[in-house]
C-alpha positions in Angstrom: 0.0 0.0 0.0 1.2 3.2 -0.7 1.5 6.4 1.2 -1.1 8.2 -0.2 -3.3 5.3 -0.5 -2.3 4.6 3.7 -3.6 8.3 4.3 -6.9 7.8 2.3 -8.8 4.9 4.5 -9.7 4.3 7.7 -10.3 6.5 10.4 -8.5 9.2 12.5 -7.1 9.0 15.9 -5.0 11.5 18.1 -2.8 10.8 20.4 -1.0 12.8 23.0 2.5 13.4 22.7 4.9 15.5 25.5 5.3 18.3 22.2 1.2 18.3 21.8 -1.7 15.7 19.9 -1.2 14.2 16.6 -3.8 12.8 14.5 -3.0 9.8 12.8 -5.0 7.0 10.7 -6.4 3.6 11.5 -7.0 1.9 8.4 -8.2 -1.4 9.9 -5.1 -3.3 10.0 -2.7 -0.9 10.8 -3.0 2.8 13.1 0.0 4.9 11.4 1.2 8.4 12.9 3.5 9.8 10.1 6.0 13.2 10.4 5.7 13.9 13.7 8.5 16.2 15.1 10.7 15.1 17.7 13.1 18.2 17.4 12.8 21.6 16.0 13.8 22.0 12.1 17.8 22.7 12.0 17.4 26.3 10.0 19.8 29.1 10.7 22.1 28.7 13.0 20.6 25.3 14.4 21.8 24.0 11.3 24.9 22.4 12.6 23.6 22.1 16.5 22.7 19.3 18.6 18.8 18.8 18.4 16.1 21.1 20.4 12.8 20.6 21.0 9.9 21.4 18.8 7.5 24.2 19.7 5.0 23.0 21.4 1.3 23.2 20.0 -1.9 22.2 21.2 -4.4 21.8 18.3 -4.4 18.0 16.8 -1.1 17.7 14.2 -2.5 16.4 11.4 0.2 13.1 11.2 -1.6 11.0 8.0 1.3 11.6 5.7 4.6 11.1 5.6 6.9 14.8 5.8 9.7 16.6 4.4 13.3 14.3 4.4 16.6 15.5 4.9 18.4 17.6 2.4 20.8 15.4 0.7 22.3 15.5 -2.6 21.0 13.6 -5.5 23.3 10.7 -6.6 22.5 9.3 -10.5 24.2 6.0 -10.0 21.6 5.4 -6.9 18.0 5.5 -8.3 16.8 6.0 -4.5 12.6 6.6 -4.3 12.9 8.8 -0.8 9.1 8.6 -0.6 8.6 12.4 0.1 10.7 15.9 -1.0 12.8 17.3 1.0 13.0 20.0 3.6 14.4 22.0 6.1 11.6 21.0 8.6 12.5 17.1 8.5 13.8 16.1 12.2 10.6 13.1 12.2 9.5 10.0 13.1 6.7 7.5 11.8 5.0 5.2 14.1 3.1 2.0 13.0 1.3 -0.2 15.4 -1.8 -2.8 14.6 -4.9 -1.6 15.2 -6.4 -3.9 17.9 -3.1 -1.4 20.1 -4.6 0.5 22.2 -2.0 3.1 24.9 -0.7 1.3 27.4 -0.8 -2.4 25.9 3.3 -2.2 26.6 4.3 -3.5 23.5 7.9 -3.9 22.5 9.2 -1.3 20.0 11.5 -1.6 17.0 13.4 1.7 16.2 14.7 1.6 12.6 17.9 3.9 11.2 18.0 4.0 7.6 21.5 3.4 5.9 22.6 5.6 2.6 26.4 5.8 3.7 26.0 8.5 5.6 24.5 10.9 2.5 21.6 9.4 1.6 17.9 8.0 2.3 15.0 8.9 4.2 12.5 7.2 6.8 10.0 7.7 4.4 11.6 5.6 1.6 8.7 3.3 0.6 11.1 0.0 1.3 10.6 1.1 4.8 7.0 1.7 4.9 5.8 -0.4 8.8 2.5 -1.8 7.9 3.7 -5.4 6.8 6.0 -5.3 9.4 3.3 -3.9 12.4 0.0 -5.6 10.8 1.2 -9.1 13.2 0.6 -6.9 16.2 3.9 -8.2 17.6 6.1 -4.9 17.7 4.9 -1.1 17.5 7.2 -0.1 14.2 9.5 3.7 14.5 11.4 4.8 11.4 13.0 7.8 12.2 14.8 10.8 9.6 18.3 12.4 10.9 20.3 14.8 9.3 22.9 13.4 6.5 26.2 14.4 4.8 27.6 17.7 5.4 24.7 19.0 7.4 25.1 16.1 9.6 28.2 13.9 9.9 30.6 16.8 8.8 33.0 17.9 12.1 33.1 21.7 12.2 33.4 21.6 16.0 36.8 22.9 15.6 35.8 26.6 14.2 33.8 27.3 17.7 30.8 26.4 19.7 28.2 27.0 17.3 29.2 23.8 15.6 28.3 20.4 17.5 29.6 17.3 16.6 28.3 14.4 15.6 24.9 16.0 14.8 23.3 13.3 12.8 24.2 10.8 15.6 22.9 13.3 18.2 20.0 13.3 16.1 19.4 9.7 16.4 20.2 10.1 19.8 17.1 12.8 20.5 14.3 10.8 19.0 15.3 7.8 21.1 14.7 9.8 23.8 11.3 10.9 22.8 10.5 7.5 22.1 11.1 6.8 25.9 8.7 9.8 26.9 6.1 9.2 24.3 5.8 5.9 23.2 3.6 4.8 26.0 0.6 6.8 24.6 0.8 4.3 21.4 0.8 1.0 23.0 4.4 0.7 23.2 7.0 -0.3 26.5 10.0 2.3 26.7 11.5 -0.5 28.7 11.6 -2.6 25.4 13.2 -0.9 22.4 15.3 -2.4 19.7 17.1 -0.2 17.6 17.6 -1.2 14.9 19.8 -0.3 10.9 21.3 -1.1 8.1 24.7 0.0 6.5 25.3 3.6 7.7 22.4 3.1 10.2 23.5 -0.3 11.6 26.8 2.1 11.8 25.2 4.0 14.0 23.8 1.1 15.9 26.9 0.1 16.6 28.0 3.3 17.7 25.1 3.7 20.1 26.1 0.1 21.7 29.6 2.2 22.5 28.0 5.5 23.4 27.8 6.7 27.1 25.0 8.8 25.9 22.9 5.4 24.7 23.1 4.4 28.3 19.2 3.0 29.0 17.9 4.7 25.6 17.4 0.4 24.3 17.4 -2.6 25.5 18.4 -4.7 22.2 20.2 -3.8 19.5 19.5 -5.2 15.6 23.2 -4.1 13.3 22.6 -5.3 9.6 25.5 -4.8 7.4 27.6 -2.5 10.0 31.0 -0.5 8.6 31.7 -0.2 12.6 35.2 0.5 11.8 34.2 3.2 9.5 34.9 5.9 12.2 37.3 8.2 12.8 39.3 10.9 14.8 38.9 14.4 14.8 42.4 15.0 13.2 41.2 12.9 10.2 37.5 14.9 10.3 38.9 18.7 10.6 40.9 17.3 7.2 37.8 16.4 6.2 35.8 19.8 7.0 39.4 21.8 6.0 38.7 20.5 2.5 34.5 21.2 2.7 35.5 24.8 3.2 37.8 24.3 0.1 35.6 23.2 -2.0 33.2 26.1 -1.3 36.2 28.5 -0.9 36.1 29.4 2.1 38.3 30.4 4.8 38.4 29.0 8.0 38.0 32.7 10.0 34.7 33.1 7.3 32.7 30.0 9.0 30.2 32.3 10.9 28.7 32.5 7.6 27.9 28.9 6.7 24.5 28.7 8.7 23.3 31.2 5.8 24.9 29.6 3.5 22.2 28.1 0.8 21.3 24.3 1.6 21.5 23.3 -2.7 25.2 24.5 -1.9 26.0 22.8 0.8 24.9 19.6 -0.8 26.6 19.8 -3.9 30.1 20.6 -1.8 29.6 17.4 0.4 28.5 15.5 -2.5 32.6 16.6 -4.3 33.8 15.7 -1.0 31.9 12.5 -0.7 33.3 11.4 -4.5 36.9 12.7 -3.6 37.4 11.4 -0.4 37.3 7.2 -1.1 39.0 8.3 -4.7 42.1 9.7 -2.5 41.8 7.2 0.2 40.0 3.7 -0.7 38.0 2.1 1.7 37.3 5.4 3.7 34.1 7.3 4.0 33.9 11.7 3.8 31.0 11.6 6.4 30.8 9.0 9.6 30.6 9.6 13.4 33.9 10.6 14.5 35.6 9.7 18.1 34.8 13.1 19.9 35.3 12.2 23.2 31.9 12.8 24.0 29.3 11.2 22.0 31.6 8.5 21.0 34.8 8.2 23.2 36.4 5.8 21.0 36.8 3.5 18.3 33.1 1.2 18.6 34.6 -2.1 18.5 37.6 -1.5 20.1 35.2 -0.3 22.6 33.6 -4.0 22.2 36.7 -6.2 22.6 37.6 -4.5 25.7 33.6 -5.5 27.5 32.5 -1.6 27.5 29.4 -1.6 24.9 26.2 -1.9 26.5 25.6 -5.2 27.9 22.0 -5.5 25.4 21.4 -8.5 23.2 22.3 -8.0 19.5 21.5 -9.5 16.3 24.4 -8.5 13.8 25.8 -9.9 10.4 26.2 -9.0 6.3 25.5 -10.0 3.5 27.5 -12.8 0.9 27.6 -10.9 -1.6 27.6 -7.2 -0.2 30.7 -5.4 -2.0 28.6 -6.5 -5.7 26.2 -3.3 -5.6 29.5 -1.1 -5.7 30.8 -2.5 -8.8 27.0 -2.3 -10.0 27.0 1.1 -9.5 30.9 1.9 -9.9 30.9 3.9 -6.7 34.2 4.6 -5.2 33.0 3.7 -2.0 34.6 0.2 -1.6 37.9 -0.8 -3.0 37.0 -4.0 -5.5 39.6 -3.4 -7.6 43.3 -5.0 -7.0 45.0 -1.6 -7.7 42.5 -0.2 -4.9 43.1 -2.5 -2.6 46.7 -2.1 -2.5 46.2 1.3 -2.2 44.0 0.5 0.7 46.9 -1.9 1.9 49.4 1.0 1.7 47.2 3.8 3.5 46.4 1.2 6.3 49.7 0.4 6.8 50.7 4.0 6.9 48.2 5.1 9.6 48.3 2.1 11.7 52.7 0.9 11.5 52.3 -1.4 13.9 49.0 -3.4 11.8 50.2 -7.2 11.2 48.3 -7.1 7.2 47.4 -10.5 5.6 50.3 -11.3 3.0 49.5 -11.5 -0.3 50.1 -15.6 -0.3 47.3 -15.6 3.0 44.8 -13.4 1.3 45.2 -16.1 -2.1 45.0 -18.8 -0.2 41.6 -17.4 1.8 40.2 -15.9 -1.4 40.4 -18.7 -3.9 39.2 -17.6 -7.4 40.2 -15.0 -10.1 41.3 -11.5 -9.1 38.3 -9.7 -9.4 36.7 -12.3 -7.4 39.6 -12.0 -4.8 38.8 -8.1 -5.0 35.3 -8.4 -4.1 35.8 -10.6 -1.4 38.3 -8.3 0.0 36.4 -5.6 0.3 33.5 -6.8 1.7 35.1 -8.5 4.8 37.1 -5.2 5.4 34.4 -3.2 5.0 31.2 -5.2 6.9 32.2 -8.7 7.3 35.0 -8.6 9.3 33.9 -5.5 11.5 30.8 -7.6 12.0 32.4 -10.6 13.6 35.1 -8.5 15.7 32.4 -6.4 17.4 30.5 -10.2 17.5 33.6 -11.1 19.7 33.6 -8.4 21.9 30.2 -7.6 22.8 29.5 -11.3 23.1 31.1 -11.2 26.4 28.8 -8.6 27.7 25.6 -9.9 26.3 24.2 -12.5 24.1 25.0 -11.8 20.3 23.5 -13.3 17.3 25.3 -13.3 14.1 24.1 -14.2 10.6 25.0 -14.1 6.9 22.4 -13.5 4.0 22.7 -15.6 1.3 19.8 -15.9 -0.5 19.3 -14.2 -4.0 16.6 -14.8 -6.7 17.5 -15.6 -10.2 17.5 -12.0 -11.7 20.2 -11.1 -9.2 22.4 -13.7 -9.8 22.0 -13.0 -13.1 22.9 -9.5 -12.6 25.9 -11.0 -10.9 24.5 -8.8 -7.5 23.7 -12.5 -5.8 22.8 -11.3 -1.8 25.1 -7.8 -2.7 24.7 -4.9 0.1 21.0 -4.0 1.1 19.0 -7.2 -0.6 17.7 -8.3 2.8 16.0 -5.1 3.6 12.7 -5.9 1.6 12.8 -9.3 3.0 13.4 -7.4 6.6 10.4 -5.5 5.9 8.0 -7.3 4.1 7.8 -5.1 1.0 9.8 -7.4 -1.3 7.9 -5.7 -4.9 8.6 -2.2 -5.4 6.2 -1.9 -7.7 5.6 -3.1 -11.7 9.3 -2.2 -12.5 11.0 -4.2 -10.1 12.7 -6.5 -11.6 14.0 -8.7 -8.8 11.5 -11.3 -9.1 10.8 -11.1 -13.1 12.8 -15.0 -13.1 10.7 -16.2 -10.7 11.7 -16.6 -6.6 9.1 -14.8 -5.0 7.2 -17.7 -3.6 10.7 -18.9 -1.8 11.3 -15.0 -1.5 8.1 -14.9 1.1 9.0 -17.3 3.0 12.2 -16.1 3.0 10.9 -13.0 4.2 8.3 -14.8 6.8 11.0 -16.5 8.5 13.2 -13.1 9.2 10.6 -11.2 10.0 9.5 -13.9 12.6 13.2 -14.0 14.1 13.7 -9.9 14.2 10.0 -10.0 15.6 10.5 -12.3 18.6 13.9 -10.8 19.6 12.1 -7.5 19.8 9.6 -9.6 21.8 12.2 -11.8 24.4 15.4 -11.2 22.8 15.6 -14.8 21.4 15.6 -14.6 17.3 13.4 -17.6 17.0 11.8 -18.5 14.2 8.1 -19.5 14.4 8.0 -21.5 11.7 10.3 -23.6 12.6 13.8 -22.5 11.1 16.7 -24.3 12.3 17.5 -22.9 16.3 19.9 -20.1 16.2 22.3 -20.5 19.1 24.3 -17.8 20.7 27.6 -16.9 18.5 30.5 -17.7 21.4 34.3 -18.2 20.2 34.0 -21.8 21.0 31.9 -22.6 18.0 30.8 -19.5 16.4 27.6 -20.1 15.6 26.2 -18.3 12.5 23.0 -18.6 11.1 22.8 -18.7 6.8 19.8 -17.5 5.4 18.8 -18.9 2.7 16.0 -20.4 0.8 16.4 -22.7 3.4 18.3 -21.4 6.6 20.6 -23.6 8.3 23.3 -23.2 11.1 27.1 -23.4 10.6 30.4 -23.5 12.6 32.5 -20.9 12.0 31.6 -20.5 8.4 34.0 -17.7 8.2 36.6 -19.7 9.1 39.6 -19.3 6.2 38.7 -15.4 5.8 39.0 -14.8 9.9 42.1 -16.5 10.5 43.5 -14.5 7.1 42.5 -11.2 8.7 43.5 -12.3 12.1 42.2 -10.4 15.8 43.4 -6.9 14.6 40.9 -3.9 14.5 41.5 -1.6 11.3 40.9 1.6 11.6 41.4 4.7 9.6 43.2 7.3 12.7 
């Protein structure tokens, strides 16, 4: 069902909220509250603050259609439906909750953080749209917009106090915290909140397990495709902001000006920035949370191997295939090519000396197949795969940890040569697996498997929202705690089994060593 067709049945309903009421829709399977505000639109010079609160009001907020999302640039190679225009007035939340929910029914609550490396994407992308997800009644559904790119993962702390950092994560931050005061009133239990995020946003998952700020804000924690090593220190990120103002020539004593500065060219200067960064330096990110000493005091999963991330449960994992959509799309973004990952190599080496790197002869003999096949390995198990299991390690000594690898694909994308490449979970996460007549994912057939696919994770993201056990109610294979004895991982596929250690060659290649971008 589509937004406008989600606005367009049912009956309203208003709820209370601690900023004023909002009238949302009951359309007989689902109640959906769309846009509201959980902080005040980041014009002028909020635009590189930590969130405020929304004015209050006190007539019903109409809340029956998705709002405004974040001003981002506009990448060609990423065909990305946001589901609504943007704007400046976009700090929002949707809620989704079945309609037999009534306020108070204590419900547990899944949180969701949208990925787009950092740039990119929207809660209102129609991928992410709750009903499927709510209609079981088992969770009340929260997708939530934060700022992106320059505007909200760009450090400019260092040119005075009128610049905060780590704004989009503070962001994320703020409507977890109106979650806690609010969610009550729409059947939900603050004391049971999953967060949970893919790519970018399971990046800031993982940075909320390691943030002193998180403390009590969740109580399990959902990372799906995580780059958790993909953050980095302020010296890297005021080289970083140094070359923003560059690139919008700018001196550094002229900053005061950039709150006025026109949003199309702020954009357009992050989005130079974002193409030149990974070009210089492959395998790095322009725009990630940065170790400020504040939000995030250090590195996330060294954070993790040392037993200091929040002691929550946590599902976390990637996908087989994930560095395939770069090549698709011939982003920049991950190194697949063997010239690019020696460059990698090199730059690694150079920032961290001390870094024992696989040898050319261990990273053959882990990697069997041609080059480019070698490549692509590569750099998915730098960027997601490995990150994945060393925060697995860490934070399973604090709390129970789940982790998974997706490998089912349908017959177009293997054809494609995509296969399970980076994001083909999410419609299977969500329940919305045809996005629309032109999708072209199932045209070879799959989508029978592809729904049961889909039943099955939805059943085991469900119940851990529920009891924090992932199980899968019709009747998967059990999925047993990962623990270094054994490390159990669970394989989806058209049919899902349980492995050893499946990982096995590729971890011993890339050993116990964090690496990290200083």
């Amino acid at each position: 069902m589509t937004a406008d067709a989600e606005h367009a049945t049912g009956h309203t309903l208003v709820v209370d909220t601690t900023n004023g009421p909002v009238r949302g829709i009951d359309d007989g399977t689902v109640k959906s509250w769309k846009a509201i505000p959980y902080a005040a639109a980041p014009t002028g010079e909020l635009r590189w603050r930590a969130p405020e609160p929304p004015q209050p009001w006190t007539e019903p907020r109409d809340a029956t259609r998705v709002g405004p999302v974040c001003p981002q640039p506009t990448d060609p190679r990423i065909p990305l439906d946001l589901g609504a225009p943007q704007g400046d007035d976009c700090l929002t939340l949707n809620v989704w909750a079945s309609s037999d929910t009534e306020a108070g029914a204590a419900k547990p609550v899944m949180v969701w953080v949208h990925g787009g490396a950092y740039i990119i994407g929207s809660s209102a992308q129609p991928l992410y749209h709750g009903r499927t997800l709510a209609g079981s009644g088992d969770a009340i559904i929260v997708t939530i917009n934060y700022r992106l790119g320059g505007l909200g993962f760009l450090d400019l702390s260092s040119f005075g106090d009128r610049f905060a950092t780590n704004v989009g994560v503070r962001d994320v931050l703020f409507a977890l915290r109106w979650v806690r005061d609010n969610i009550a009133a729409f059947g939900g239990d603050p004391d049971r909140v999953t967060v949970f995020g893919e790519s970018a946003g399971a990046g800031i998952v993982t940075t909320l397990l390691a943030s002193p700020a998180a403390a009590g804000l969740f109580s399990a924690a959902v990372a799906q495709s995580s780059p958790a090593t993909s953050i980095y220190d302020r010296e890297r990120a005021g080289r970083v902001a140094n070359q923003f103002l560059d690139t919008l020539d700018m001196r550094t004593d002229e900053t005061h000006h950039l709150p006025s500065v026109p949003i199309s060219v702020v954009n357009a200067a992050a989005q130079r920035v974002f193409d030149a960064v990974p070009s210089a330096t492959p395998g790095t990110l322009a725009f990630a949370p940065i170790i400020d000493g504040d939000i995030v005091p250090a590195h996330p999963v060294e954070l993790a191997r040392q037993g200091r991330t929040h002691p929550v449960p946590l599902i976390i994992g990637t996908n087989k295939h994930e560095a395939a959509l770069f090549r698709w799309m011939k982003s920049p973004l991950m190194p697949v090519t063997p010239q690019a990952i020696r460059a990698m190599f090199a730059a690694i080496a150079a920032e961290q000396p001390g870094l024992q790197l696989p040898s050319e002869a261990q990273i053959r003999a882990a990697y069997r197949g041609r080059p480019k096949i070698i490549g692509l390995g590569v750099a998915r198990d730098i960027g997601f795969r490995m990150p994945s299991i060393w925060f697995a390690e860490g934070h399973s000594d604090v709390a129970p940890v789940y982790l998974y690898r997706f490998d089912f694909a349908t017959p177009m994308l293997r054809l494609l040569r995509l296969g399970a490449a980076h994001a083909t979970e999410l419609p299977y996460v969500w329940g919305n697996l045809v996005a629309g007549p032109r999708d072209p994912t199932f045209k070879l057939g799959g989508l029978k498997t592809g729904r049961a696919v889909s039943a099955r994770m939805r059943s085991r993201w469900l119940n851990f929202a529920v009891d924090a056990t992932p199980a899968d109610r019709h009747g998967g294979p059990h999925w047993r705690p990962y623990r270094k004895d054994d490390r159990a991982t669970l394989v989806i596929d058209a049919q899902d089994t349980v492995l050893d250690d499946p990982d096995a060659d590729v971890r011993s290649a890339w050993g116990d060593q964090v690496l990290s971008f200083r």
